[in-house]
ROBA-533742 format. One record per residue (C-alpha): x, y, z; residue number from 1; residue in one letter. Coordinates in nm, 2 decimals, decimal comma. Last residue first. Example, Ala and Ser with C-alpha at 12.3 -4.5 7.8 and 13.67 -1.06 7.14 Angstrom:
// residues 2
<r xx="1,37" yy="-0,11" zz="0,71" seq="2" type="S"/>
<r xx="1,23" yy="-0,45" zz="0,78" seq="1" type="A"/>
This chain:
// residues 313
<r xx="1,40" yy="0,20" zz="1,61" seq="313" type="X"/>
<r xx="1,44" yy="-0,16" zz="1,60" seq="312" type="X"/>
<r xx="1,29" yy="-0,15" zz="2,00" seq="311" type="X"/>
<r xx="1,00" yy="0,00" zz="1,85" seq="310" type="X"/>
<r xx="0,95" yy="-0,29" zz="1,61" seq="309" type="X"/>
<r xx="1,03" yy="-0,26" zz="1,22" seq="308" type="X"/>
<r xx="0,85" yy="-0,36" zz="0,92" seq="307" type="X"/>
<r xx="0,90" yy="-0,46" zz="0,52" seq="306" type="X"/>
<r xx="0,83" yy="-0,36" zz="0,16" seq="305" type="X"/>
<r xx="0,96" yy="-0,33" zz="-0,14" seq="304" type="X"/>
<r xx="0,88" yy="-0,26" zz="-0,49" seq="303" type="X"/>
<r xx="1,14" yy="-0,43" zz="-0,78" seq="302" type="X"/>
<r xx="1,20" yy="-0,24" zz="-1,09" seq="301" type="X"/>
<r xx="1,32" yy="-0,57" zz="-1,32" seq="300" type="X"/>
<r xx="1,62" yy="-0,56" zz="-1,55" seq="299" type="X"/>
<r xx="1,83" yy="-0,86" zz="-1,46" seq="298" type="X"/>
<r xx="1,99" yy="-1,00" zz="-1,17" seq="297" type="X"/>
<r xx="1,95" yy="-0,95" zz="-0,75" seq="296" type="X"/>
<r xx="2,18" yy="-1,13" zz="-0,55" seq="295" type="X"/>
<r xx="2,04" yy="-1,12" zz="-0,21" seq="294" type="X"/>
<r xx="2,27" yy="-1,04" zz="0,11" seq="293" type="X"/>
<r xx="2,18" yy="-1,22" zz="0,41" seq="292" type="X"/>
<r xx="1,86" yy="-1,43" zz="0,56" seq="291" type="X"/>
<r xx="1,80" yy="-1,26" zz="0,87" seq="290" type="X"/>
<r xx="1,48" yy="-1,16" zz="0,83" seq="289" type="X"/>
<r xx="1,29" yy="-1,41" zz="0,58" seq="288" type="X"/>
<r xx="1,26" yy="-1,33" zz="0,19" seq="287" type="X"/>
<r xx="0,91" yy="-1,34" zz="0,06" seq="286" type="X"/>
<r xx="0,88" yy="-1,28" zz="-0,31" seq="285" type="X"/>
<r xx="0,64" yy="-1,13" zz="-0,50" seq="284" type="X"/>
<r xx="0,50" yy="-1,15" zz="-0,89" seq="283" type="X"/>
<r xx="0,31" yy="-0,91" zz="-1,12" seq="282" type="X"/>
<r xx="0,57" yy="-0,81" zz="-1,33" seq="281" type="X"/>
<r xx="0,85" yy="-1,12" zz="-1,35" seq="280" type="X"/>
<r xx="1,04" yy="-1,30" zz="-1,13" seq="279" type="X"/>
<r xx="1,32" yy="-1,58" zz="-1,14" seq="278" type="X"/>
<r xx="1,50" yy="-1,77" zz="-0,85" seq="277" type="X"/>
<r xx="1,85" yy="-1,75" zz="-0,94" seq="276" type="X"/>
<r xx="1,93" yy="-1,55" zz="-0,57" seq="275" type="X"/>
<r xx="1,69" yy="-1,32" zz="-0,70" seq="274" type="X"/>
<r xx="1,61" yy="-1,32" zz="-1,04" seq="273" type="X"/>
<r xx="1,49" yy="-1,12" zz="-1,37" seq="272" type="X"/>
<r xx="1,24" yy="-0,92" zz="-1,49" seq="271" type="X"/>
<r xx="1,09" yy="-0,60" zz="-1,63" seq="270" type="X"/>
<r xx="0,82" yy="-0,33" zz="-1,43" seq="269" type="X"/>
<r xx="0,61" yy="-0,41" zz="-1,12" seq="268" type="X"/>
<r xx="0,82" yy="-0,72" zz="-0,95" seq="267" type="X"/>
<r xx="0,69" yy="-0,73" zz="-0,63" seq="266" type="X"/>
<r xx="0,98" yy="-0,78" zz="-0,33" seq="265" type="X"/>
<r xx="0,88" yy="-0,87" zz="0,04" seq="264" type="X"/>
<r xx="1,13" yy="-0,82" zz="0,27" seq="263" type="X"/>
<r xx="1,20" yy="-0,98" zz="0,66" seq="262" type="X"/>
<r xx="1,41" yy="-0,76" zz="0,90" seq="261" type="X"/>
<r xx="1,83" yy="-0,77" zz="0,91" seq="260" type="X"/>
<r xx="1,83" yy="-0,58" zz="0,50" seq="259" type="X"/>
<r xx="2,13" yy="-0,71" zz="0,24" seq="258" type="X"/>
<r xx="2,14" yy="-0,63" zz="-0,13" seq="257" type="X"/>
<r xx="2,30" yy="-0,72" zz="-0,45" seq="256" type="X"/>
<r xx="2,38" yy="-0,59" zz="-0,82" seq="255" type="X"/>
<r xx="2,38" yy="-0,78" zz="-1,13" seq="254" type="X"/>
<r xx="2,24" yy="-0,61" zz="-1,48" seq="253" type="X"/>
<r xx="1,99" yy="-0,35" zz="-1,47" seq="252" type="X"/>
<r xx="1,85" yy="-0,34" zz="-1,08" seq="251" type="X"/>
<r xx="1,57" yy="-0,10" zz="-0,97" seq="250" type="X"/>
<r xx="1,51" yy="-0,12" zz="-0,57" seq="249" type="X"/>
<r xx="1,23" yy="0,04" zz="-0,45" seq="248" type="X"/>
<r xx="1,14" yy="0,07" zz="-0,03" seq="247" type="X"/>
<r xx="0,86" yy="0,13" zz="0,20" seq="246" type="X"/>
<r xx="0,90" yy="0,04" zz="0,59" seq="245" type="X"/>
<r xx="0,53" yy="0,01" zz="0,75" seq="244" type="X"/>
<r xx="0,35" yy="0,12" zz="1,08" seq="243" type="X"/>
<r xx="0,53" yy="0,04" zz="1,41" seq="242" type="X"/>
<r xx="0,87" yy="0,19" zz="1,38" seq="241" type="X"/>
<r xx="0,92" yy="0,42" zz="1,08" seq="240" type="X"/>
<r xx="1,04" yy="0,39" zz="0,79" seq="239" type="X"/>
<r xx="0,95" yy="0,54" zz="0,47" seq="238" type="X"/>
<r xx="1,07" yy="0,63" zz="0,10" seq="237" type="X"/>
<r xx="1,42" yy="0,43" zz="0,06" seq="236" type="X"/>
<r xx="1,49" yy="0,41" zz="-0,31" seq="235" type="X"/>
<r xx="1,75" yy="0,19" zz="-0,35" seq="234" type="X"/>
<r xx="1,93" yy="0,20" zz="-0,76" seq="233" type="X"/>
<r xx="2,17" yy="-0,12" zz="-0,77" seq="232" type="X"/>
<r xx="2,49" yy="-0,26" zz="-0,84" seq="231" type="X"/>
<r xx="2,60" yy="-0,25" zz="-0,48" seq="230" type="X"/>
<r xx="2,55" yy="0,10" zz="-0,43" seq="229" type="X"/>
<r xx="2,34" yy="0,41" zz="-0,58" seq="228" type="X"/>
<r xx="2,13" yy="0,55" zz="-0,34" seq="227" type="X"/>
<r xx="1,81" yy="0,72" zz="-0,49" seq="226" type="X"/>
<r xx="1,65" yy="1,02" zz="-0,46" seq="225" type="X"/>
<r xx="1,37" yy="1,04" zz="-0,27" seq="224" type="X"/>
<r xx="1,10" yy="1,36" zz="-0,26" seq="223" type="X"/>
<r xx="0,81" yy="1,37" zz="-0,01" seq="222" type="X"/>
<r xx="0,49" yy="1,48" zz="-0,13" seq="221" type="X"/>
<r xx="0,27" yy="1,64" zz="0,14" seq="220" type="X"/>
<r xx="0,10" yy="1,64" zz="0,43" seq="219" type="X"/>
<r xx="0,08" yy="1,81" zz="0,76" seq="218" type="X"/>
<r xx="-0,23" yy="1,67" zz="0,97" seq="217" type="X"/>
<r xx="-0,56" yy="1,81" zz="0,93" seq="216" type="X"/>
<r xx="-0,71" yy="2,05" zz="1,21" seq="215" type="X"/>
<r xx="-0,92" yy="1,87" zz="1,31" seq="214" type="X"/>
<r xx="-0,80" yy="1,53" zz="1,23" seq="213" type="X"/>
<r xx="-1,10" yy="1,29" zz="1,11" seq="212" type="X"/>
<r xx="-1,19" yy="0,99" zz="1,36" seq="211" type="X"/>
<r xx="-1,51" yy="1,05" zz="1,52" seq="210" type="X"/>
<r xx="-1,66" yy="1,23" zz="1,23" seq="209" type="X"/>
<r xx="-1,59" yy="0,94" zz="0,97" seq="208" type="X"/>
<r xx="-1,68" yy="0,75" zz="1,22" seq="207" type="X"/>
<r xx="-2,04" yy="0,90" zz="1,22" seq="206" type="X"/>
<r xx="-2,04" yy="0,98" zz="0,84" seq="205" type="X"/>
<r xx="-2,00" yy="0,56" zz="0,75" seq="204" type="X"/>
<r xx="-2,07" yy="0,56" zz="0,40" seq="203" type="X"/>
<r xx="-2,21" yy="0,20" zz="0,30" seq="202" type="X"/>
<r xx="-2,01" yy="0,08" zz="0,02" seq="201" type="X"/>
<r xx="-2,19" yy="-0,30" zz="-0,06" seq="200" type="X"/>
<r xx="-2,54" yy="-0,11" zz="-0,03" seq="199" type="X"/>
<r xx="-2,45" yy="0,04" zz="-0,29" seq="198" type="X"/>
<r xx="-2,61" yy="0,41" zz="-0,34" seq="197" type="X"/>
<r xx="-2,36" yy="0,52" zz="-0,61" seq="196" type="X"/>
<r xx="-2,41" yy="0,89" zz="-0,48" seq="195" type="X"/>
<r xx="-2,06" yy="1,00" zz="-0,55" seq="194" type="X"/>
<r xx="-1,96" yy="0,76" zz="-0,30" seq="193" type="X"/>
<r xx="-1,92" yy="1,05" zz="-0,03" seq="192" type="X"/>
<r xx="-1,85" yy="0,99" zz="0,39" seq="191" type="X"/>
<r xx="-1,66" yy="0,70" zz="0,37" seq="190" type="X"/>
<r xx="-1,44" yy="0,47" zz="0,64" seq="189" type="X"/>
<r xx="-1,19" yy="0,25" zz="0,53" seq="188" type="X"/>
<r xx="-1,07" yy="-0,07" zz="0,73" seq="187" type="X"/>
<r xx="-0,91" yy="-0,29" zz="0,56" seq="186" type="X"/>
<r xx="-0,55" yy="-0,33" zz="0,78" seq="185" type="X"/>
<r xx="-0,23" yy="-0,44" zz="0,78" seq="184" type="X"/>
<r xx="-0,04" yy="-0,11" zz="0,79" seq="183" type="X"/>
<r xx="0,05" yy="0,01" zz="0,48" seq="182" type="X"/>
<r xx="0,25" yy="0,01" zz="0,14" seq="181" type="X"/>
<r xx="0,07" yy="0,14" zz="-0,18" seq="180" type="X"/>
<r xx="0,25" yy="0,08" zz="-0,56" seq="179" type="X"/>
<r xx="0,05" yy="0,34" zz="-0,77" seq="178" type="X"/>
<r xx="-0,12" yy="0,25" zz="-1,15" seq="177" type="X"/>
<r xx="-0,23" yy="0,58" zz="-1,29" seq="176" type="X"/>
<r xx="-0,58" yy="0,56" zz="-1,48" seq="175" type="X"/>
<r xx="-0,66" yy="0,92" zz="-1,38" seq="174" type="X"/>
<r xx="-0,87" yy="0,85" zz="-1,10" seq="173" type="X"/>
<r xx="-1,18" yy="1,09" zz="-0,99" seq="172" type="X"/>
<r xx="-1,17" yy="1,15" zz="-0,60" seq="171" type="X"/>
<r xx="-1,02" yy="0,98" zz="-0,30" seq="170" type="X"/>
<r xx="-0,84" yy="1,15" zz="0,06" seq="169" type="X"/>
<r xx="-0,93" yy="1,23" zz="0,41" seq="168" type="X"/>
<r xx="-0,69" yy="1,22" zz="0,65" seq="167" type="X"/>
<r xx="-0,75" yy="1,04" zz="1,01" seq="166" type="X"/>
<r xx="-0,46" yy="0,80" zz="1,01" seq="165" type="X"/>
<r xx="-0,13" yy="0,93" zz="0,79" seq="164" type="X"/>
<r xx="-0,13" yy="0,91" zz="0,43" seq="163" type="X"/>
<r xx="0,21" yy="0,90" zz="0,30" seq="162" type="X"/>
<r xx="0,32" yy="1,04" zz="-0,05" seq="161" type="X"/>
<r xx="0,60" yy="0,94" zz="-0,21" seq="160" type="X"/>
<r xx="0,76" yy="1,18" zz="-0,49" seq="159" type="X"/>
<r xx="0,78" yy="0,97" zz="-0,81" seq="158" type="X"/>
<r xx="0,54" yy="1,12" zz="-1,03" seq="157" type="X"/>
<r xx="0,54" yy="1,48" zz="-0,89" seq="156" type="X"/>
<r xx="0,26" yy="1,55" zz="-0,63" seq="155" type="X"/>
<r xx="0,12" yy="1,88" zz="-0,61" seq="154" type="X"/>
<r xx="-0,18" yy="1,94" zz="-0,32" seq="153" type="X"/>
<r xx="-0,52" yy="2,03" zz="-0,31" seq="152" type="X"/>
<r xx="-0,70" yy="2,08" zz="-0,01" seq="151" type="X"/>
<r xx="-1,01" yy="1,93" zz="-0,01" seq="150" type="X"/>
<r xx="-1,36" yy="2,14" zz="0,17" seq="149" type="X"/>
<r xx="-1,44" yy="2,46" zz="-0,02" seq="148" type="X"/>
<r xx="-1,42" yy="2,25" zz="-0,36" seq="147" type="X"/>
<r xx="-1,64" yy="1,96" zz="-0,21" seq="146" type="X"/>
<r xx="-1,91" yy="2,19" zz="-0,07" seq="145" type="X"/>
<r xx="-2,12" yy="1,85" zz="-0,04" seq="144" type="X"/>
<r xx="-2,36" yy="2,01" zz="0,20" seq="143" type="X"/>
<r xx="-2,33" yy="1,77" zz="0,42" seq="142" type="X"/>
<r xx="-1,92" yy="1,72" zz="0,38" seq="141" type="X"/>
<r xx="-1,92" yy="2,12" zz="0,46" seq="140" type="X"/>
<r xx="-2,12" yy="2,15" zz="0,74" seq="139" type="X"/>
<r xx="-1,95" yy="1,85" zz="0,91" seq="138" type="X"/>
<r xx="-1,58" yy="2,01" zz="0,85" seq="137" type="X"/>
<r xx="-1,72" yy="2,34" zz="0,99" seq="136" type="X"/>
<r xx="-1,90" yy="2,16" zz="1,30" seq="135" type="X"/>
<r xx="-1,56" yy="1,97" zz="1,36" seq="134" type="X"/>
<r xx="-1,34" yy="2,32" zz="1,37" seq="133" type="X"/>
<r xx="-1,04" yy="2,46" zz="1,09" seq="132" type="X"/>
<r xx="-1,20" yy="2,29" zz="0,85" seq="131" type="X"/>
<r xx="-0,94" yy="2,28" zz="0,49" seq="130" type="X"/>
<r xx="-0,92" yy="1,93" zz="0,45" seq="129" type="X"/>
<r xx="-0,64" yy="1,66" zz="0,33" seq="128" type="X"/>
<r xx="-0,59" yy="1,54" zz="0,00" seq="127" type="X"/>
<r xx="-0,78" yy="1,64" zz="-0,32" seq="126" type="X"/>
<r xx="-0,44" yy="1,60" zz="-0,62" seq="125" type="X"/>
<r xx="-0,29" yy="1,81" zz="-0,85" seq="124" type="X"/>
<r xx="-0,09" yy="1,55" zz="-1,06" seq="123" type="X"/>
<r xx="0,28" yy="1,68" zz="-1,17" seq="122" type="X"/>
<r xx="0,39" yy="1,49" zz="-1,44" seq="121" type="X"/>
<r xx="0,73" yy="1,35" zz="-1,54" seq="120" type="X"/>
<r xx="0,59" yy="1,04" zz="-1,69" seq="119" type="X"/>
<r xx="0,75" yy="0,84" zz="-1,36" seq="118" type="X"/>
<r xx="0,53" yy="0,55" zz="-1,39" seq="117" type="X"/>
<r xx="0,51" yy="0,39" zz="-1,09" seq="116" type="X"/>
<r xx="0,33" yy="0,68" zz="-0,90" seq="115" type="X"/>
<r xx="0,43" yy="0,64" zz="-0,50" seq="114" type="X"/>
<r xx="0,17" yy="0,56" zz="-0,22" seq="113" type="X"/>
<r xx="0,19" yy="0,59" zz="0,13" seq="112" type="X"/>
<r xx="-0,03" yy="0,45" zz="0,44" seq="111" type="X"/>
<r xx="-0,18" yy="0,42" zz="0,78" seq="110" type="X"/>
<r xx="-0,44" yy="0,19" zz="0,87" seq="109" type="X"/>
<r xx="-0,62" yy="0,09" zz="1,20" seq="108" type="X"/>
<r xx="-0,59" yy="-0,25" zz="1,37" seq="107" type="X"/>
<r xx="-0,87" yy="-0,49" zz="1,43" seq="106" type="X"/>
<r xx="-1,15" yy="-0,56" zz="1,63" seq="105" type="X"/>
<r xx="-1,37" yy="-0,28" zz="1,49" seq="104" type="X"/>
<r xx="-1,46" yy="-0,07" zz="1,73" seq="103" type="X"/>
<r xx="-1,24" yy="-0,03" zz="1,96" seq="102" type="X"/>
<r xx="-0,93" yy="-0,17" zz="1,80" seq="101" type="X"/>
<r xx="-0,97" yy="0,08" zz="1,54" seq="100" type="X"/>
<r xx="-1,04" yy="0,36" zz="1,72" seq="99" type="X"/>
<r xx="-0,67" yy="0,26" zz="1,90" seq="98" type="X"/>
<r xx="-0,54" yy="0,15" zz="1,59" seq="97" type="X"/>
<r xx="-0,58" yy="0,51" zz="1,38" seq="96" type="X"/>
<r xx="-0,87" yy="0,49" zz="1,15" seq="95" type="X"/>
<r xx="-0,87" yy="0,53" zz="0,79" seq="94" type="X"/>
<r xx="-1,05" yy="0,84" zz="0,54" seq="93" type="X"/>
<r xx="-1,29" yy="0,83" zz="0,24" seq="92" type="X"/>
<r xx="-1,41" yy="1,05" zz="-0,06" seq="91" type="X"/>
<r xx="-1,52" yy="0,77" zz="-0,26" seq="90" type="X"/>
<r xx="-1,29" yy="0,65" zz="-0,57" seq="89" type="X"/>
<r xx="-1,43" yy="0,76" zz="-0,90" seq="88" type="X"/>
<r xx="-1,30" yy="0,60" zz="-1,20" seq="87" type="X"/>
<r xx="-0,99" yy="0,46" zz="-1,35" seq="86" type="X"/>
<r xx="-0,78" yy="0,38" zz="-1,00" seq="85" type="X"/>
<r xx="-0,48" yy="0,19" zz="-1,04" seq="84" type="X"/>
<r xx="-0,35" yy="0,04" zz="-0,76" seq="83" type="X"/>
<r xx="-0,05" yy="-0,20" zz="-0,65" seq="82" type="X"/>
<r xx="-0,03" yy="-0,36" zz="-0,34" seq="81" type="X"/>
<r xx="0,18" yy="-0,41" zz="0,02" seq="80" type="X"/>
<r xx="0,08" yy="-0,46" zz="0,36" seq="79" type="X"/>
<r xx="0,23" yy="-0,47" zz="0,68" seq="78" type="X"/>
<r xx="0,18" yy="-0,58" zz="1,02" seq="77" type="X"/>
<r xx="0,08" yy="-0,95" zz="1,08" seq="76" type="X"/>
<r xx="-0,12" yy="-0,99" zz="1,41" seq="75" type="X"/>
<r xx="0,10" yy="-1,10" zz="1,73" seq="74" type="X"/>
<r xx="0,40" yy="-0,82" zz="1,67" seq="73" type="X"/>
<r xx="0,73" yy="-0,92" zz="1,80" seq="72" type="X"/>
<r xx="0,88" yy="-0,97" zz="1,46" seq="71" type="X"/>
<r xx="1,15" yy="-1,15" zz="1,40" seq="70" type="X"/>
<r xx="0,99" yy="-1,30" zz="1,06" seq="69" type="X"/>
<r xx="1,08" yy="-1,66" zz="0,95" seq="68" type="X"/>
<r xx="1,17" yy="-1,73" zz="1,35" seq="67" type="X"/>
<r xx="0,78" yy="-1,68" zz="1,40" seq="66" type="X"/>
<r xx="0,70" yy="-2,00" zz="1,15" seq="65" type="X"/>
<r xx="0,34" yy="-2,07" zz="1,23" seq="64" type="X"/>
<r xx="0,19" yy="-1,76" zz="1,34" seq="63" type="X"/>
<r xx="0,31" yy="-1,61" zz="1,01" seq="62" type="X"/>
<r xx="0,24" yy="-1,89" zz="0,77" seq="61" type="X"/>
<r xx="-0,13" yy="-1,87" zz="0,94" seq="60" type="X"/>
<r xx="-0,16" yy="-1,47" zz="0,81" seq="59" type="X"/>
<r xx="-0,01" yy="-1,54" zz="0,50" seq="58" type="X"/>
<r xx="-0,25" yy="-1,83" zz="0,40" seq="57" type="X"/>
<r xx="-0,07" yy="-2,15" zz="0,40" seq="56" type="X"/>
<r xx="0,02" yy="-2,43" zz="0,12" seq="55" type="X"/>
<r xx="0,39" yy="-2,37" zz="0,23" seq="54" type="X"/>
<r xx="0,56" yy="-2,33" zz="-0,13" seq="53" type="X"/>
<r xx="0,25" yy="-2,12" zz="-0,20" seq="52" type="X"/>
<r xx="0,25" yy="-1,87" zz="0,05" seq="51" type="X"/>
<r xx="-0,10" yy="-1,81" zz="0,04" seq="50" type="X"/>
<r xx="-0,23" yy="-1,42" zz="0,02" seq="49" type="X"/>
<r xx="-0,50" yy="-1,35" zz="0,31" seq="48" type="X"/>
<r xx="-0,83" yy="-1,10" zz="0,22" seq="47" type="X"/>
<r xx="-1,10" yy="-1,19" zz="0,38" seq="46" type="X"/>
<r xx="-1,12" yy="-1,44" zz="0,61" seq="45" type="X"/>
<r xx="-0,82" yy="-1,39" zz="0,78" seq="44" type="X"/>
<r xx="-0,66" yy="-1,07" zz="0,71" seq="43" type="X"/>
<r xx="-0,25" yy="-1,16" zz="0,56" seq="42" type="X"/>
<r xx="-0,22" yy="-0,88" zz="0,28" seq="41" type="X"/>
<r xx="0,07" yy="-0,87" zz="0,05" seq="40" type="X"/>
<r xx="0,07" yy="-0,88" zz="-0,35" seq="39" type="X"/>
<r xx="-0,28" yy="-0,72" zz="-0,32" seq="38" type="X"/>
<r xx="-0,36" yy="-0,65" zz="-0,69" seq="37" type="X"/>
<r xx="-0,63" yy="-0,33" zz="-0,65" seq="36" type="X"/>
<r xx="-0,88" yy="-0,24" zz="-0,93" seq="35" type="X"/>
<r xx="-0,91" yy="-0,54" zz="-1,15" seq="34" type="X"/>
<r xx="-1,17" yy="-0,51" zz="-1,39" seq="33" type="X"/>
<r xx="-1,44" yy="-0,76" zz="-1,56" seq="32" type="X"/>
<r xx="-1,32" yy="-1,05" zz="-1,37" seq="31" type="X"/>
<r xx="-1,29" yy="-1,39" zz="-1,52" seq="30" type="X"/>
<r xx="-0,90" yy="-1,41" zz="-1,50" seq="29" type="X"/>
<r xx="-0,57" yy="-1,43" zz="-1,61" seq="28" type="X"/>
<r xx="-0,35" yy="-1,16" zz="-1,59" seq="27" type="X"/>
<r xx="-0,10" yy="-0,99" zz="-1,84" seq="26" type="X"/>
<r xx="0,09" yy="-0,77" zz="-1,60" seq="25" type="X"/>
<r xx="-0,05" yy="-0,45" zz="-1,83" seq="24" type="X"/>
<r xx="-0,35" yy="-0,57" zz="-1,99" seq="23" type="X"/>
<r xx="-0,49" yy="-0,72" zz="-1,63" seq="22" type="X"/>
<r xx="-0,34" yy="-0,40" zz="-1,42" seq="21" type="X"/>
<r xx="-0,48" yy="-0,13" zz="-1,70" seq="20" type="X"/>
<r xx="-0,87" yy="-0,33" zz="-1,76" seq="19" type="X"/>
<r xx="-1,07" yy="-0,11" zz="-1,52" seq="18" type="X"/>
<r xx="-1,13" yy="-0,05" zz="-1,16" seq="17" type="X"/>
<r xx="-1,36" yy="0,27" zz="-0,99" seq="16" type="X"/>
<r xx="-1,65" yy="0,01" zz="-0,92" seq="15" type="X"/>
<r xx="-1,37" yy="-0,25" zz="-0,82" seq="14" type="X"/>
<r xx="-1,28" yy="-0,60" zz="-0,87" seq="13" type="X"/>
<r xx="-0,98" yy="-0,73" zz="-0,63" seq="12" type="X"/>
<r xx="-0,68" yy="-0,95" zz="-0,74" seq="11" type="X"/>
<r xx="-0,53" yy="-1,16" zz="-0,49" seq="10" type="X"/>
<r xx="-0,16" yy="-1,23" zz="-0,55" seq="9" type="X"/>
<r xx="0,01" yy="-1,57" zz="-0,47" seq="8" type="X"/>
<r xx="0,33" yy="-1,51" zz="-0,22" seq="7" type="X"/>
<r xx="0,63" yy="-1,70" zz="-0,36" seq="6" type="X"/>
<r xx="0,89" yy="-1,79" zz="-0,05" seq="5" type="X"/>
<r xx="1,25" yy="-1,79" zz="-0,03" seq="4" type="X"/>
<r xx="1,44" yy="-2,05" zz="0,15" seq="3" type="X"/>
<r xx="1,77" yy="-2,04" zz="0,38" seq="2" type="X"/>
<r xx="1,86" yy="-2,39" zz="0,52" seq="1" type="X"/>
């Protein structure tokens, strides 16, 4: 019998959060800001969505029911959230999974991010670093020469941008609210908190160190345009095997669509249904692989995210 799944979101307080995600998806709670909504995250013990119909957190409902998923992989993959940074984020980097694994237990993080709200801006942002050598790239984060250090790049609201392992990345937020897909991972390494001395945000310069790129990876914005068929707008942003697949579907009226590995879809803008099952802004869906075409109805800007193996490829 084919079943789709609600996923509960978990909504994370911030120092750089503020009041945009509760006022926007209308959320009730007793925190003062909301910085990050994790609509899929499956880390036990910290941060695990429940798959409500099931009564299990992610990360269990994932051991529990293999055929659900397809996927080779024995920890959960992928991740999925939306983001809206209103104050400073620290100047921070992620691991790759073999430094990861190492040291932490767990995998390392790669990611993207896309602006939801296409305002037809183009936002200079600090991304990536200008050290051509390790002593240059330490001489510059310890003498906070901040301006000599980040490259800055131009992103146009709705060009995705992926953050590979290893680059360094944060600053001031504007108030923008981003959908991020990722790796499964929490692992964030800082070398600058804007002097906030909480001892809840260590900085962590030696791994910082250990795991930066010298020289930094290519980056920059990558522009999508969408593929009109079956009734809907898909925006396909990033695949690739063994990190995270990154997709946006925006439906007004009926359309349909089909993928062979498992979805997730987070309603961030309207609403509507899929396959009569309704969702509105601030909601996911889990749809298991294999499960067919979905009919998808309404006027609802759905993000979307799932994972293939190496031998998907």
């Amino acid at each position: 019998m084919k079943r789709i799944y609600h996923i509960e979101p978990i909504y994370k307080s911030f120092v750089w959060g503020g009041r945009k995600l509760i006022e926007k998806y209308n959320i009730k709670t007793n925190l003062d800001n909301i910085g990050t909504i994790y609509h899929v995250i499956a880390i036990p013990g910290h941060l695990d969505n429940t798959v409500i119909e099931a009564g299990e957190p992610l990360s269990q409902f994932y051991k529990n029911h293999p055929r659900l998923f397809n996927c080779t992989e024995k920890i959960f993959p992928v991740r999925m959230t939306t983001t809206c940074n209103e104050g400073n984020q620290s100047y921070q980097l992620h691991p790759d999974d073999a430094y990861a694994m190492e040291h932490e237990g767990t995998k390392g993080k790669v990611s993207g991010n896309i602006v939801l709200e296409n305002t037809g801006k183009v936002r200079r942002k600090l991304f990536g670093h200008t050290a051509k050598t390790l002593d240059g790239f330490k001489e510059m984060v310890e003498n906070k020469n901040w301006d000599k250090l980040f490259q800055k790049i131009d992103v146009p609201d709705g060009d995705f941008l992926n953050t590979p392992a290893g680059v360094v990345h944060g600053g001031k937020g504007d108030g923008t609210i981003m959908a991020t897909y990722a790796t499964n991972s929490d692992i964030t390494y800082r070398f600058y908190d804007f002097d906030r001395n909480d001892p809840n945000r260590p900085l962590h310069l030696n791994q910082v160190f250990d795991c930066v790129n010298i020289p930094e990876a290519p980056v920059g914005p990558i522009h999508v345009e969408p593929l009109e068929k079956d009734g809907i707008k898909l925006y396909e942003y990033y695949s690739k095997p063994k990190e995270y697949v990154a997709k946006r579907i925006i439906v007004d009226g009926k359309g349909s669509y089909e993928y062979s590995s498992f979805l997730f879809l987070a309603c961030v803008n309207g609403e509507g249904s899929i396959d009569s099952i309704g969702i509105k802004p601030g909601e996911t869906l889990f749809i298991p692989a294999g499960y067919g075409p979905v009919e998808l109805t309404g006027r609802m800007d759905l993000i979307v995210l799932s994972y293939i193996g190496l031998n998907q490829a």
